[in-house]
TORKOL-4160 file (C-alpha; in steps of 0.2 Angstrom, whole numbers, padded with zeros to 4 digits, m for minus):
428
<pt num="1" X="m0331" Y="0449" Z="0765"/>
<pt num="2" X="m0318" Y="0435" Z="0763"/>
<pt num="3" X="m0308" Y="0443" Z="0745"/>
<pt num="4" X="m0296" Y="0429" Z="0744"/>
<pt num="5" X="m0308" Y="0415" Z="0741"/>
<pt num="6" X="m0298" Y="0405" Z="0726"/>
<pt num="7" X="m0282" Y="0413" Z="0728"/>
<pt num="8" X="m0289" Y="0427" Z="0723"/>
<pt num="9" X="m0274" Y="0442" Z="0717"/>
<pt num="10" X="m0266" Y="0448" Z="0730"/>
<pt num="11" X="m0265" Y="0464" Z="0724"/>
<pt num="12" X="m0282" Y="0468" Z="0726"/>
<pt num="13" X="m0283" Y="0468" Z="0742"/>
<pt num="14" X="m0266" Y="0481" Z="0741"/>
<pt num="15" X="m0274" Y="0491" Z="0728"/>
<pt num="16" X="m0290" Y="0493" Z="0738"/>
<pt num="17" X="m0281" Y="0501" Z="0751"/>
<pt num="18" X="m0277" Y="0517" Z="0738"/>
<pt num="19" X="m0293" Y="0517" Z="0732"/>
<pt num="20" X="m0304" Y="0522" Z="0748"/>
<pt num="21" X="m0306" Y="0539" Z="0739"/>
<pt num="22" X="m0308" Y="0540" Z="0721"/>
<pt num="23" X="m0296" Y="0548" Z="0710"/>
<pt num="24" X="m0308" Y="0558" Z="0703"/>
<pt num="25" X="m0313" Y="0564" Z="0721"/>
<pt num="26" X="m0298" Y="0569" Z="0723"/>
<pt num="27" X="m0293" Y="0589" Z="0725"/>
<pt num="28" X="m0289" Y="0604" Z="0736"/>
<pt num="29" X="m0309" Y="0603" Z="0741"/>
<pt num="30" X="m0310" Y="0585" Z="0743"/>
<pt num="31" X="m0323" Y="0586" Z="0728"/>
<pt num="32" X="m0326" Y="0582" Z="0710"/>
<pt num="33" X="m0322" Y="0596" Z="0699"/>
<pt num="34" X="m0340" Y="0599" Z="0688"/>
<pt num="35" X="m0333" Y="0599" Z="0673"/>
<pt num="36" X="m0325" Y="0582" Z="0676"/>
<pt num="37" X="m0331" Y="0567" Z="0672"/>
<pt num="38" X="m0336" Y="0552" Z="0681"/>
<pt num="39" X="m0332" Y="0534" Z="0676"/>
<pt num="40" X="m0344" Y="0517" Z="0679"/>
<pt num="41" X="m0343" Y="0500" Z="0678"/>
<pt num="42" X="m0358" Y="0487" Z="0677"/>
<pt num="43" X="m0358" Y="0470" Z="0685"/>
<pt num="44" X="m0371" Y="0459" Z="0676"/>
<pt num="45" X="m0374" Y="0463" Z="0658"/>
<pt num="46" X="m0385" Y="0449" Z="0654"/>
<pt num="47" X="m0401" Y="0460" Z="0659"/>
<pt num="48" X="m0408" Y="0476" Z="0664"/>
<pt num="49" X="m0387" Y="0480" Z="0665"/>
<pt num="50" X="m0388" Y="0482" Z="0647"/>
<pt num="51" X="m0406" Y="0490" Z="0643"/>
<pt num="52" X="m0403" Y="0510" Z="0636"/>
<pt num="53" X="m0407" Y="0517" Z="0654"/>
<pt num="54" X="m0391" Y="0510" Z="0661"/>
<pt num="55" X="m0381" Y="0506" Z="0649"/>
<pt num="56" X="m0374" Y="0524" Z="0645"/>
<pt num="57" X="m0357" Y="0530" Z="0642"/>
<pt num="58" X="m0357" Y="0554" Z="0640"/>
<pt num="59" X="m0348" Y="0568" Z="0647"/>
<pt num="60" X="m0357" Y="0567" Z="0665"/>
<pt num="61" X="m0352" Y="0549" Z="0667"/>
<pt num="62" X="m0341" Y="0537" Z="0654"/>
<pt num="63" X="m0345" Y="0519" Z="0656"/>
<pt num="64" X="m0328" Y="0508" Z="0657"/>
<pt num="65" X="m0329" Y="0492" Z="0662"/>
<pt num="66" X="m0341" Y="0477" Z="0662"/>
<pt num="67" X="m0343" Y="0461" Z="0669"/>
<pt num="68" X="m0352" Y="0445" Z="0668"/>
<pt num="69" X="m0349" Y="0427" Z="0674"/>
<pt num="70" X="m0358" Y="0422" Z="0656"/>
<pt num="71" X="m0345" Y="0425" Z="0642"/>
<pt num="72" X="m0360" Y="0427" Z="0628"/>
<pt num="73" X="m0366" Y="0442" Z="0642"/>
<pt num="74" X="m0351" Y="0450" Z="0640"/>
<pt num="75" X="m0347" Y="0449" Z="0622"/>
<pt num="76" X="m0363" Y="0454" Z="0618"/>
<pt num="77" X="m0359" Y="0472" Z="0630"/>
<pt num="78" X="m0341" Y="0473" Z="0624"/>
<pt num="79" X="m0352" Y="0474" Z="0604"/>
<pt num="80" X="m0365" Y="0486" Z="0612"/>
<pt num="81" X="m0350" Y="0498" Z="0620"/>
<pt num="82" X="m0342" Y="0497" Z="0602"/>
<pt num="83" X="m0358" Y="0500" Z="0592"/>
<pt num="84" X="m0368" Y="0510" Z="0605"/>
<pt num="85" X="m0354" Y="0526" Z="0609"/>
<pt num="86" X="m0339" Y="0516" Z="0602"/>
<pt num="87" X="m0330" Y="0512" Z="0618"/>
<pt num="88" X="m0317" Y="0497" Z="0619"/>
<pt num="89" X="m0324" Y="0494" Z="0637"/>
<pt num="90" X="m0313" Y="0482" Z="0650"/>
<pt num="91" X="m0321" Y="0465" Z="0653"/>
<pt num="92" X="m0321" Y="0456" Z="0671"/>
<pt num="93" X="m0327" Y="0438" Z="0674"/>
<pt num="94" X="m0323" Y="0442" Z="0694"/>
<pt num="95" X="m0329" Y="0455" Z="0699"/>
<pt num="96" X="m0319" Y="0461" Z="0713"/>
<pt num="97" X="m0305" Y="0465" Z="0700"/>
<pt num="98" X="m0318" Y="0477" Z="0692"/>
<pt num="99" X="m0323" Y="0485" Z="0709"/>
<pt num="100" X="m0301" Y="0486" Z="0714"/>
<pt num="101" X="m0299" Y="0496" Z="0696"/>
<pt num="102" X="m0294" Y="0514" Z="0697"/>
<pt num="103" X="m0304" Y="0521" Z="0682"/>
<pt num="104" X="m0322" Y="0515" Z="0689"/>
<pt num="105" X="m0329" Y="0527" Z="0700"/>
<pt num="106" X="m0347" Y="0519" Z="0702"/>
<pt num="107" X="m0351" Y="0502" Z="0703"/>
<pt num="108" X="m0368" Y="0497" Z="0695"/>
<pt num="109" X="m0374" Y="0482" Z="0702"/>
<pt num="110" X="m0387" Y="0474" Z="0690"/>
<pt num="111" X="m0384" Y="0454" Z="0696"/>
<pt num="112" X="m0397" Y="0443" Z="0706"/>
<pt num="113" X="m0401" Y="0450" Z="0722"/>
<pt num="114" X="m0391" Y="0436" Z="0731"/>
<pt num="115" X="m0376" Y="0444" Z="0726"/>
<pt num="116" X="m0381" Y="0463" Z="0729"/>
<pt num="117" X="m0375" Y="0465" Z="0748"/>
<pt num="118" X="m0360" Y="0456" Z="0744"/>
<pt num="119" X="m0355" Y="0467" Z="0730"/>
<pt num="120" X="m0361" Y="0482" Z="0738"/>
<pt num="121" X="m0350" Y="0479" Z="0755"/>
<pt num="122" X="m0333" Y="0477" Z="0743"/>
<pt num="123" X="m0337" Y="0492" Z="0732"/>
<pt num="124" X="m0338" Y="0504" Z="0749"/>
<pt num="125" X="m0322" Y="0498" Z="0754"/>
<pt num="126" X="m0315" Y="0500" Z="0741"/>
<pt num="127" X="m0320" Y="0518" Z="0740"/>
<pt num="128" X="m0332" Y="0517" Z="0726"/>
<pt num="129" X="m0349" Y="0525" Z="0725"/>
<pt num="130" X="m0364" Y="0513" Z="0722"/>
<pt num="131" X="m0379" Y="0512" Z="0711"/>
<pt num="132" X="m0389" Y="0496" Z="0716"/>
<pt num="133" X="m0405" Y="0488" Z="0707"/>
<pt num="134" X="m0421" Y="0482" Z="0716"/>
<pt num="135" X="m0424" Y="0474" Z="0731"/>
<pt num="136" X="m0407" Y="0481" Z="0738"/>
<pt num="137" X="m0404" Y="0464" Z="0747"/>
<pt num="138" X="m0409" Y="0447" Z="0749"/>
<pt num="139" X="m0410" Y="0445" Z="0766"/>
<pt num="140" X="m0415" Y="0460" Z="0781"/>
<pt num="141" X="m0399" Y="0457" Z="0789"/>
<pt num="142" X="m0389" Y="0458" Z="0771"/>
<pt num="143" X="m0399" Y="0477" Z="0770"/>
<pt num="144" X="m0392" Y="0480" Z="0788"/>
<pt num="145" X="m0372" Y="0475" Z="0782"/>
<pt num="146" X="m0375" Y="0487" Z="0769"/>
<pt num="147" X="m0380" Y="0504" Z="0777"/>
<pt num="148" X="m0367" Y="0500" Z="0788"/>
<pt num="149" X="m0352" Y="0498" Z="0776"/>
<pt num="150" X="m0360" Y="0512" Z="0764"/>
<pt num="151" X="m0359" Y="0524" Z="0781"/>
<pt num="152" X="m0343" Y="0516" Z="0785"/>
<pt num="153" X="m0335" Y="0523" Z="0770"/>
<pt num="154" X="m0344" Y="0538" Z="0767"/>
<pt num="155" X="m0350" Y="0532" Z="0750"/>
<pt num="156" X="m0364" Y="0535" Z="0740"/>
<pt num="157" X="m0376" Y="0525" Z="0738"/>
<pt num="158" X="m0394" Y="0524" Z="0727"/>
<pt num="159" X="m0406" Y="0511" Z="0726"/>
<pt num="160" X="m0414" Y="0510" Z="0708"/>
<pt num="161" X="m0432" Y="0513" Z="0710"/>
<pt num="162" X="m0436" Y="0531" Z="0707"/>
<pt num="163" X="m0457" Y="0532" Z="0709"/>
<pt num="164" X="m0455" Y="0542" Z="0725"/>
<pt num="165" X="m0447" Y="0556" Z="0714"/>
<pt num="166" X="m0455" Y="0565" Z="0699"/>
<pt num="167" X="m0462" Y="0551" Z="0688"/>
<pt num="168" X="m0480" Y="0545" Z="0688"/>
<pt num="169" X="m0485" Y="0535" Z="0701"/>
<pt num="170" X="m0491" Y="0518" Z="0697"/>
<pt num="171" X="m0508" Y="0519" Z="0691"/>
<pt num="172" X="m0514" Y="0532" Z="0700"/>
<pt num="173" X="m0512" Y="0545" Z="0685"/>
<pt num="174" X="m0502" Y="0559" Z="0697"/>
<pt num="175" X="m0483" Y="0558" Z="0703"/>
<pt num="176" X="m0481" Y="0554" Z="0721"/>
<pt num="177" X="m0479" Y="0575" Z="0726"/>
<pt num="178" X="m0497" Y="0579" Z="0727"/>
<pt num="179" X="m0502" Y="0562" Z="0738"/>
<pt num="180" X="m0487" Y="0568" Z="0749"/>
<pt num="181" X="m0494" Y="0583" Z="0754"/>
<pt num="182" X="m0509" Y="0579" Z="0756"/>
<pt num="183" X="m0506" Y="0565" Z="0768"/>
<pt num="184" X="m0492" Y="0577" Z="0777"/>
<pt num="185" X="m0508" Y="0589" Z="0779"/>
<pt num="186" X="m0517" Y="0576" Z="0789"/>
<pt num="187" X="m0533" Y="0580" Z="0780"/>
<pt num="188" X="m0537" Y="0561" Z="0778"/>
<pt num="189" X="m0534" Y="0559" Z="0797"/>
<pt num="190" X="m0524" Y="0548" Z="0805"/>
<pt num="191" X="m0520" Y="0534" Z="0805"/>
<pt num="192" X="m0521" Y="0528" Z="0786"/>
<pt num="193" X="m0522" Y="0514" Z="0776"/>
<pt num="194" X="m0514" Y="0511" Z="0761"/>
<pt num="195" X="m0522" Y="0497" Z="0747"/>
<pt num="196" X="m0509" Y="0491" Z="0732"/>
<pt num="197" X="m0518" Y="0480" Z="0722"/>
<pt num="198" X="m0521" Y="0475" Z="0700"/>
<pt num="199" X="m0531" Y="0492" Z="0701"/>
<pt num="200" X="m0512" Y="0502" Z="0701"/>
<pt num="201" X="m0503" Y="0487" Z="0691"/>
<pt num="202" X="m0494" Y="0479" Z="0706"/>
<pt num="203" X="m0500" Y="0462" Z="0699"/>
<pt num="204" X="m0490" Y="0461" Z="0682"/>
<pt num="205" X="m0477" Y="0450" Z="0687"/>
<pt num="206" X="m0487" Y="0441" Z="0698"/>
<pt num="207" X="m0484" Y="0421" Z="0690"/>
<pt num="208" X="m0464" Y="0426" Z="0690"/>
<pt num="209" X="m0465" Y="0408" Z="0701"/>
<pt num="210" X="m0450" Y="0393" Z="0699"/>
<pt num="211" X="m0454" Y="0377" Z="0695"/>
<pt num="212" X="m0454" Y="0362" Z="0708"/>
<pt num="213" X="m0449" Y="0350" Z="0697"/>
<pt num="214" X="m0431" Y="0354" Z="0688"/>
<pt num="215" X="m0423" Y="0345" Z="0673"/>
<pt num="216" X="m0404" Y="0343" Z="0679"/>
<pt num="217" X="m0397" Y="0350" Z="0664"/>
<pt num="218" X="m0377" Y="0351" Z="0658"/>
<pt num="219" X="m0368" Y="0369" Z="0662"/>
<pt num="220" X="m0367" Y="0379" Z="0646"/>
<pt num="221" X="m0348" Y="0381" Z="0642"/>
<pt num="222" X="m0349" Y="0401" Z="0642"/>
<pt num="223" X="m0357" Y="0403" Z="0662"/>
<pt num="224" X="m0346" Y="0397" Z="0675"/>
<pt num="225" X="m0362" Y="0393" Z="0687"/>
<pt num="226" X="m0352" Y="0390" Z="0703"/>
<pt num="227" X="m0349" Y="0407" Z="0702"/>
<pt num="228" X="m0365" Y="0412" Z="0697"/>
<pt num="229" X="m0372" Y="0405" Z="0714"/>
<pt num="230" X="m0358" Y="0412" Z="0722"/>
<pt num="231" X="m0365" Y="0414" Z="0741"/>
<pt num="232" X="m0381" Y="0406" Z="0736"/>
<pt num="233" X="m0383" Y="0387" Z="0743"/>
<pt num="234" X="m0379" Y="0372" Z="0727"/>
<pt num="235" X="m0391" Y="0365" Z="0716"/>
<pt num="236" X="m0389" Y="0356" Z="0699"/>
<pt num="237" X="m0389" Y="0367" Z="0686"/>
<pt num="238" X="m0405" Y="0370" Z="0677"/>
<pt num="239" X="m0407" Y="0385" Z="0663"/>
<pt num="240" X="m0424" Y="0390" Z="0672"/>
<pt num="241" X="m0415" Y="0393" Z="0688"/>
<pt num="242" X="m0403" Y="0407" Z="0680"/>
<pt num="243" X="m0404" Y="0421" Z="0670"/>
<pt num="244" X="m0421" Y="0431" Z="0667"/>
<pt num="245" X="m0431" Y="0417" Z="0677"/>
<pt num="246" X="m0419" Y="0417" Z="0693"/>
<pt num="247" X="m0434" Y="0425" Z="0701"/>
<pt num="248" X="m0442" Y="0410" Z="0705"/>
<pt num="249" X="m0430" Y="0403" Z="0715"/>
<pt num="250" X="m0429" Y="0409" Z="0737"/>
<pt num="251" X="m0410" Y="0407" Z="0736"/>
<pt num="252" X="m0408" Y="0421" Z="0721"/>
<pt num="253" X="m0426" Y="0431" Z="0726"/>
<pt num="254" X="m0445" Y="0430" Z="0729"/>
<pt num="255" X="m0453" Y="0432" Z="0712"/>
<pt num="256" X="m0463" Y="0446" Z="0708"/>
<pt num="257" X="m0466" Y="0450" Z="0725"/>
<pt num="258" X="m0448" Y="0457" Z="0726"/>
<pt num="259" X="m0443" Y="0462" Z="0710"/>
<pt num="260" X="m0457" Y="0474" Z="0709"/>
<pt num="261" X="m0461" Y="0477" Z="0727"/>
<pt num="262" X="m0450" Y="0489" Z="0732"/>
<pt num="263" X="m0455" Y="0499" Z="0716"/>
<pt num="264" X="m0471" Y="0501" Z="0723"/>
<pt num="265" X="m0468" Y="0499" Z="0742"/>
<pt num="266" X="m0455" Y="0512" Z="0743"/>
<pt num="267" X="m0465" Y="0527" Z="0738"/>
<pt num="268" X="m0479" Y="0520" Z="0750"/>
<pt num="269" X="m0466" Y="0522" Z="0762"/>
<pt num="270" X="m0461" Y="0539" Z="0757"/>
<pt num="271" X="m0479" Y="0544" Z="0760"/>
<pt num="272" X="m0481" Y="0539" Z="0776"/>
<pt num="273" X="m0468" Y="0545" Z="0783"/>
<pt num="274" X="m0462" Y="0528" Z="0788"/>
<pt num="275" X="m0442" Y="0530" Z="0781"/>
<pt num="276" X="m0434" Y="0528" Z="0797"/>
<pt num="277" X="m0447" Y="0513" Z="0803"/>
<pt num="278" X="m0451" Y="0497" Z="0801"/>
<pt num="279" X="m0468" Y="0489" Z="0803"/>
<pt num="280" X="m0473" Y="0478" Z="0818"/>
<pt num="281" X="m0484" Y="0463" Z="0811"/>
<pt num="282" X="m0484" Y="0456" Z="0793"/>
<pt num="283" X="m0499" Y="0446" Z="0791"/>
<pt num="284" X="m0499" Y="0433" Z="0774"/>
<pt num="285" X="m0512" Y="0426" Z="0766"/>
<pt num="286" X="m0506" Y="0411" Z="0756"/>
<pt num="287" X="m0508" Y="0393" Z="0750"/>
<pt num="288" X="m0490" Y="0382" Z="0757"/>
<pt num="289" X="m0474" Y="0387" Z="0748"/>
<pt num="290" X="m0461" Y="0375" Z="0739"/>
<pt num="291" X="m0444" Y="0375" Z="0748"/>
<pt num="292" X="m0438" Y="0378" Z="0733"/>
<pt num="293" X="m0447" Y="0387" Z="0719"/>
<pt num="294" X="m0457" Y="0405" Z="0725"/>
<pt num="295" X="m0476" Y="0402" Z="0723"/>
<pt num="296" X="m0492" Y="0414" Z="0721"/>
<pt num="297" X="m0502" Y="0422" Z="0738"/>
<pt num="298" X="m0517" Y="0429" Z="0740"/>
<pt num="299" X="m0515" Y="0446" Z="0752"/>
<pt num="300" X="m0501" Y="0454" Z="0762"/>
<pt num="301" X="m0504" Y="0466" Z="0775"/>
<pt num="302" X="m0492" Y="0477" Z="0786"/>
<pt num="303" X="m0497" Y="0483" Z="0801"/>
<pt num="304" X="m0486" Y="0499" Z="0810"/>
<pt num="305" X="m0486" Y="0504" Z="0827"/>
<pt num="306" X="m0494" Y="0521" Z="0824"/>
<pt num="307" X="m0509" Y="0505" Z="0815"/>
<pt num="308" X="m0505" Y="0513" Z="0799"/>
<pt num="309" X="m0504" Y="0497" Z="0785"/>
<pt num="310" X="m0499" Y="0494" Z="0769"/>
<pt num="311" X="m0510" Y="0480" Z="0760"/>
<pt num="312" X="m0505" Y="0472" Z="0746"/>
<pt num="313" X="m0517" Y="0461" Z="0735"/>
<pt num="314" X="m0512" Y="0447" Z="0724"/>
<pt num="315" X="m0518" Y="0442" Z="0707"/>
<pt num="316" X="m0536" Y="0436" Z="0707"/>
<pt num="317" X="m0539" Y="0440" Z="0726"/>
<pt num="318" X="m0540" Y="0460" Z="0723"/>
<pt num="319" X="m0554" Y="0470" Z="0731"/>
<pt num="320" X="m0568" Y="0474" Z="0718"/>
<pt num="321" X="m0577" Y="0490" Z="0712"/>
<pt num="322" X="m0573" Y="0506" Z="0716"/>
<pt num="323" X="m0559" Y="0504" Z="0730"/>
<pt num="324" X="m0546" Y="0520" Z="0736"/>
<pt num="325" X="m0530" Y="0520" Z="0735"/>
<pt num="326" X="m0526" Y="0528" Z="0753"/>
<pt num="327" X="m0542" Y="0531" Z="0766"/>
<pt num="328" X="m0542" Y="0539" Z="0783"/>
<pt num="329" X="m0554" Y="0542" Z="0796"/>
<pt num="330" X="m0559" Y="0559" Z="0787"/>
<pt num="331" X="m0556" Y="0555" Z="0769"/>
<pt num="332" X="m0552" Y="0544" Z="0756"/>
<pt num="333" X="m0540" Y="0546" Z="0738"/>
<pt num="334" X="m0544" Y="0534" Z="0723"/>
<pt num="335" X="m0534" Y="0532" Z="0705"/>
<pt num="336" X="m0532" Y="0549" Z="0697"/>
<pt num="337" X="m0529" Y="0557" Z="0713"/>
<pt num="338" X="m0550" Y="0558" Z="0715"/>
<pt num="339" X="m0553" Y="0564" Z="0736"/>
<pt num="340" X="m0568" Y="0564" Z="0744"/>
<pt num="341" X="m0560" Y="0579" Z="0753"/>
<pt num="342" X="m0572" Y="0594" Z="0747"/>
<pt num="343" X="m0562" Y="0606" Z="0736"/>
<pt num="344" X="m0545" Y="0597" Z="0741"/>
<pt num="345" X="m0534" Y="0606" Z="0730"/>
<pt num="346" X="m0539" Y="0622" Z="0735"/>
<pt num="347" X="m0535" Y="0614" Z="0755"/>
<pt num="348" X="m0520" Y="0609" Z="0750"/>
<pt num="349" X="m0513" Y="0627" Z="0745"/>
<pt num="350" X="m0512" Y="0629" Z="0762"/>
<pt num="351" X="m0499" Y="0619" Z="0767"/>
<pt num="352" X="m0481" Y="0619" Z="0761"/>
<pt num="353" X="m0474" Y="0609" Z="0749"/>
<pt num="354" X="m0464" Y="0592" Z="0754"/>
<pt num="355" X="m0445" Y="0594" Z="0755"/>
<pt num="356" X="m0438" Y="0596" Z="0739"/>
<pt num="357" X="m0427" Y="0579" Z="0734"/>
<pt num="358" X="m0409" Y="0574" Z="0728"/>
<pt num="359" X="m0412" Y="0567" Z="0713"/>
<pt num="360" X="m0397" Y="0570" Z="0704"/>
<pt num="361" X="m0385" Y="0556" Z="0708"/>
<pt num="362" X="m0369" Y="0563" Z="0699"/>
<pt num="363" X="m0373" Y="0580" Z="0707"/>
<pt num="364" X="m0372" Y="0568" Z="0723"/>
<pt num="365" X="m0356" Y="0561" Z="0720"/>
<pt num="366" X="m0348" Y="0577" Z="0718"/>
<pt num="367" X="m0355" Y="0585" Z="0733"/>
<pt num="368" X="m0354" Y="0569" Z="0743"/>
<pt num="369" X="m0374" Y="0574" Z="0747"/>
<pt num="370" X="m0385" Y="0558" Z="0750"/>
<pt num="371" X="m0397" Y="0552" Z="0736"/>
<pt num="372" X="m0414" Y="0554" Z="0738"/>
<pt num="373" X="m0415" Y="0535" Z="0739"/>
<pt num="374" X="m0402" Y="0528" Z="0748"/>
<pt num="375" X="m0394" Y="0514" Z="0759"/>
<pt num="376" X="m0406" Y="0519" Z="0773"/>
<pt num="377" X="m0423" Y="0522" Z="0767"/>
<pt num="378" X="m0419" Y="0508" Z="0752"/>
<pt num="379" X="m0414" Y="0498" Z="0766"/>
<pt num="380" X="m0430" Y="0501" Z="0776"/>
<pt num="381" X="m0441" Y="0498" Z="0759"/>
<pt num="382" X="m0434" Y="0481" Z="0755"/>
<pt num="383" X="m0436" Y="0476" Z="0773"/>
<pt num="384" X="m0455" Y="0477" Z="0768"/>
<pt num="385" X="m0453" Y="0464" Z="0755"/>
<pt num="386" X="m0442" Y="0452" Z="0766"/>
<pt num="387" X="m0451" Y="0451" Z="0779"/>
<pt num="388" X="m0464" Y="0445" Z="0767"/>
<pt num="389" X="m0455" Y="0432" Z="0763"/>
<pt num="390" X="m0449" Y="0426" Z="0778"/>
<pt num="391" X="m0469" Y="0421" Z="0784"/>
<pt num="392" X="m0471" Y="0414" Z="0765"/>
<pt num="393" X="m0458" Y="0401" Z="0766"/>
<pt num="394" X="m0460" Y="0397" Z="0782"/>
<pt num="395" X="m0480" Y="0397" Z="0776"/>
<pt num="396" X="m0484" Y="0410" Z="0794"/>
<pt num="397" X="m0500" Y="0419" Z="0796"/>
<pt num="398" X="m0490" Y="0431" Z="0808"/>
<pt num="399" X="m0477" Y="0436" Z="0811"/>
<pt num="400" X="m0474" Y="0452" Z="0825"/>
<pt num="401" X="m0457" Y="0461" Z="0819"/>
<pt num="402" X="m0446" Y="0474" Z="0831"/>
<pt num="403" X="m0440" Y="0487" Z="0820"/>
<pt num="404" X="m0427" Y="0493" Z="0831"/>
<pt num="405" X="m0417" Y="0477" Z="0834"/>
<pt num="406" X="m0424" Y="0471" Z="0815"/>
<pt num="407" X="m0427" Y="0455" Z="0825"/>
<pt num="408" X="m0444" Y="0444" Z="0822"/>
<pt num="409" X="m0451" Y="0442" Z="0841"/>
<pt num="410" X="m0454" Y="0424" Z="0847"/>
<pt num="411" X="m0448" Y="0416" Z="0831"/>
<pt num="412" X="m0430" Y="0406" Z="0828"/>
<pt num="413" X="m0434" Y="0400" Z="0812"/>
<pt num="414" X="m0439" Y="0416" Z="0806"/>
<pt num="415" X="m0424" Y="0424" Z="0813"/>
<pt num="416" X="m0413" Y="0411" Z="0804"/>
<pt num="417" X="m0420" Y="0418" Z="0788"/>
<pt num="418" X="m0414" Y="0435" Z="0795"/>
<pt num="419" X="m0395" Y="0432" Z="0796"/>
<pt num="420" X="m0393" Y="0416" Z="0782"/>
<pt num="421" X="m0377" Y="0408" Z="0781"/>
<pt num="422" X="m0366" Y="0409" Z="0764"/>
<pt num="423" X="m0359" Y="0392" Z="0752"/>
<pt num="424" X="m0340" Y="0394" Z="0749"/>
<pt num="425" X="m0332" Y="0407" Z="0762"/>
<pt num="426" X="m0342" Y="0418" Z="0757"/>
<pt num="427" X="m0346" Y="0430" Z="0771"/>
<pt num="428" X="m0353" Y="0448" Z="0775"/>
């Protein structure tokens, strides 16, 4: 990525290069001491950056620095640092200054997905470890610039969405563990399909859609909006298209689709065994979409080599009565972890438990260790979402995918959704 866009500081770009490894990585073992402590820095406050789960500052990890393009954003951080854990944080309007300073270890990225690949790529080479929100990227090929830059740099990276670890799982009244070994055990036979519908909560954001029609509207004096859209194509200013209802736009994301779909496709992922694959086919069932604003759909529907599938069911358009969850060709697992296996739990003590998981993400920064959820399998996750996204706006029922060259086959317009060009020299 272009870092001089603007005339931007010369010396970033020659303090990067002493920054590869982190000061606090540093040491006769190459590894962080236990007892020392990280430091973190925030890009994007305006949001979740700031909510209690993120915005954290104690002995494992000290939060540092903050950064925003909204000046009101970051005021209202630098006031939550004071009063929160009485911390005089840094503040960044830019933030490749925040990702060239020495005292920030881990860079939290917590702005619109349009600017996560981007962000992620400079905080790799400059030698910082990531922690990412949801979807990891934009784009597939964004997703593919990432594991290659995070691998590059042997940095850390993890992807915020943690329901493939100890938490309980969506609507199902069980944490992930128990559907993992029961679909490792082949009990349910093979192959297996998997139904994400209002029944598990999927649906909650489902009217997160833009609006076709746009009031132009004057800049606020405190956002500087030309870099707000940073790589993302112009378009006048309106309030709906920023901030918390940037969702609805394709240039910053894909409604509710994305911002909750890799939450609940990732441990769908995880339980098939599907980390290091792609589906073939996505099928959509959906009215035309606005070039524009994101609109609703009916049904998605992957469809795997192996003919596993995920299905996931829109808003209205979910399957009725008693449905499972997951169902085989010996068996089937509804909410509550209720089988129509005979005695399942008792089966199940048979077979050995999945491999346990990193979930400690400090403990893998100091033992350079990847996180449970990384640039890979997060990478892999998010490329569910965006092929979706691809056949909506370009309004496809099908579109066949080749997971090894992460290509759509037959289909130039959908491959120029793939790989999509940046405004302003902004490049990956």
């Amino acid at each position: 990525m272009k870092t001089d866009r603007r005339n931007f500081i010369k010396t970033a770009g020659a303090l990067g290069l002493f920054s590869i490894v982190p000061r606090r990585v540093l040491g006769g073992n190459g590894f962080i001491a236990p007892s020392d402590q990280l430091t973190k820095g925030i890009i994007g406050v305006g949001g979740i950056g700031k909510t209690s789960y993120h915005f954290t500052s104690d002995q494992t990890c000290r939060l540092t620095a903050v950064c925003d393009v909204d000046a009101k954003h970051l005021q209202q951080a630098v006031n939550l640092g004071k009063s929160k854990f009485g911390e005089d944080l840094k503040t960044y309007h830019d933030f490749r200054e925040l990702i060239h300073q020495s005292n920030v270890d881990i860079v939290h990225i917590a702005t619109p997905p349009h600017w996560h690949a981007l962000m992620a790529v400079e905080a790799a080479k400059a030698g910082k470890d990531i922690w990412c929100e949801k979807p990891m990227t934009r784009t597939i090929g964004e997703g593919r610039k990432v594991v290659e830059a995070v691998q590059r740099y042997n940095r850390v990276f993890r992807l915020n969405t943690w329901f493939r670890f100890t938490d309980t799982f969506y609507g199902l009244g069980t944490t992930v563990t128990p559907l993992k070994k029961l679909v490792d055990s082949k009990l349910l036979g093979w192959p297996l399909k998997v139904r994400v519908s209002g029944a598990t909560g999927f649906t909650w954001k489902f009217y997160w859609v833009g609006k076709d029609h746009l009031e132009v509207q004057p800049v606020p004096r405190e956002l500087d909006y030309d870099m707000w859209l940073g790589p993302a194509p112009f378009k006048p200013y309106s309030a709906h298209r920023v901030h918390q209802t940037f969702r609805g736009y394709w240039d910053y994301d894909g409604g509710g689709l994305t911002d909750m779909g890799q939450h609940y496709l990732d441990p769908v992922q995880y339980l098939l065994g599907k980390d290091n694959e792609s589906p073939v086919k996505v099928e959509v069932d959906a009215p035309q979409q606005h070039w524009d604003a994101v609109g609703i759909w009916r049904k998605i529907t992957y469809t795997y080599a192996d003919g596993c599938q995920i299905i996931l069911e829109g808003e209205g358009f979910e399957s009725k009565g008693h449905v499972p969850y997951i169902e085989g060709p010996e068996g089937k697992v509804y909410k509550g972890f209720e089988c129509t296996i005979p005695d399942v739990m008792n089966r199940l003590a048979e077979f050995p438990d999945p491999e346990p998981q990193r979930t400690d993400f400090y403990d893998c920064i100091r033992t350079r260790q990847k996180f449970a959820l990384n640039e890979e399998n997060g990478h892999r996750s998010c490329t569910l979402v965006n092929m979706a996204t691809v056949a909506l706006r370009l309004h496809r029922d099908i579109l066949n995918y080749d997971p090894e060259k992460e290509q759509f086959i037959g289909d130039d317009a959908a491959n120029a959704l793939v790989n999509q060009p940046m405004r302003g020299g902004w490049t990956l």
